[in-house]
C-alpha positions in Angstrom: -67.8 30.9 68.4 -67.9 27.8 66.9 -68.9 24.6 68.6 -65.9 22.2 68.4 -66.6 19.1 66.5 -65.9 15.5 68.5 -65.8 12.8 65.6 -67.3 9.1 67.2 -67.4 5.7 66.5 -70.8 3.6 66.7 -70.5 -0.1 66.5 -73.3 -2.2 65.8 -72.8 -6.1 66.6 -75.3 -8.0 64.9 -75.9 -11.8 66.0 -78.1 -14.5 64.9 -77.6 -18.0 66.6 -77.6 -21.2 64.7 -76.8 -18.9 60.9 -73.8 -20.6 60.2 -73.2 -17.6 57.8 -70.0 -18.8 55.6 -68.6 -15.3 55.2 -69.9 -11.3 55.2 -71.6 -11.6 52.1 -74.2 -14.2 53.0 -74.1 -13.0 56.4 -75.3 -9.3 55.2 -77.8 -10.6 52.4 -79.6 -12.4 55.3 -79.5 -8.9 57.3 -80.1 -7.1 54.0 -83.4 -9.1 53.4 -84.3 -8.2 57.0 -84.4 -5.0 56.6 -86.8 -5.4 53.4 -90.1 -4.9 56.0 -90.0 -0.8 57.1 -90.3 -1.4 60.8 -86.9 -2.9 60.9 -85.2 -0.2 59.2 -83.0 2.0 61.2 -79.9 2.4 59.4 -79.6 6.0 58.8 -78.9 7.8 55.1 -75.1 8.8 54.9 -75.1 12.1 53.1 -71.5 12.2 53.7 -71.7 12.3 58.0 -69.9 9.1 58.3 -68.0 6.1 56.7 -69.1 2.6 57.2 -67.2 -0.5 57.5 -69.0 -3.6 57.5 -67.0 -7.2 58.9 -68.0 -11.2 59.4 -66.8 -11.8 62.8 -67.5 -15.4 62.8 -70.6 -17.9 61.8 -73.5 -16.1 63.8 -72.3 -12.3 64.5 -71.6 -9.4 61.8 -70.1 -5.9 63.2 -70.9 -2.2 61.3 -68.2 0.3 62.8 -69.8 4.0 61.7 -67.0 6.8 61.9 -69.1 9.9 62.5 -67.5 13.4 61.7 -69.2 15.1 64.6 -71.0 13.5 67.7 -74.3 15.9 66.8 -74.8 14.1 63.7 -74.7 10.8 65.1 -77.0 11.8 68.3 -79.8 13.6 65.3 -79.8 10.1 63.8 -80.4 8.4 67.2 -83.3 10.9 68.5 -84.9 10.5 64.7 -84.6 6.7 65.2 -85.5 7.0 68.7 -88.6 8.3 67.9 -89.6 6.7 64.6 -89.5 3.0 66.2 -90.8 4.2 70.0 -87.6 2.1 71.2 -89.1 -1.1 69.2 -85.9 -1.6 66.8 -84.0 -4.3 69.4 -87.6 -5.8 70.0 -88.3 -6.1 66.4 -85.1 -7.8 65.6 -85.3 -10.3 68.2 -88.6 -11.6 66.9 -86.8 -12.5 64.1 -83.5 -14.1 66.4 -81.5 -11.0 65.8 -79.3 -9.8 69.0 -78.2 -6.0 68.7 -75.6 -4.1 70.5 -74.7 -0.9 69.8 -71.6 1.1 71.5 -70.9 5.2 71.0 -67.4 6.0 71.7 -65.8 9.2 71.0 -62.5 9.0 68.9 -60.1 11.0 69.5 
């Protein structure tokens, strides 16, 4: 028997105080630029397992909602993280004034 599949949506908030960001575009160059250095990467390779929508909320905080197919797939992309940055990924981006959030949600 096949396992049922349960499609979920993560949501990373991303803020930066005092960025004054203008719209999404200079908003993500500044986060695109960031993850330049390895040891802030943890954005994992879409090989068709989700979509992506990236938004500008406002001036200092940028939101990535990820539509997985199947809750396994996003939970093998958390462990690999997990245990590629030893739980250092929020630590590193706050040395550079980065808040993260991330919320898992199943959709229905």
């Amino acid at each position: 028997m096949m396992a049922d599949i349960v499609p979920v949506t993560q949501t990373v908030t991303l803020s930066k105080s005092g960025a004054d960001w203008a719209d999404a575009d200079e908003g993500f160059t500044e986060y695109n630029a960031a993850l330049e250095e390895p040891s802030y990467r943890t954005l994992p390779v879409n090989l068709g397992l989700f979509t992506e929508v990236r938004s500008w909320v406002d001036a200092e905080t940028l939101k990535i909602v990820r539509s997985w197919k199947d809750w396994y797939d996003c939970e093998d992309y958390m462990n690999k993280r997990r245990v590629q940055f030893s739980g250092l990924s929020v630590q590193n981006w706050a040395k550079k004034g980065w808040v993260v959030s991330e919320d898992i949600e199943r959709t229905e």
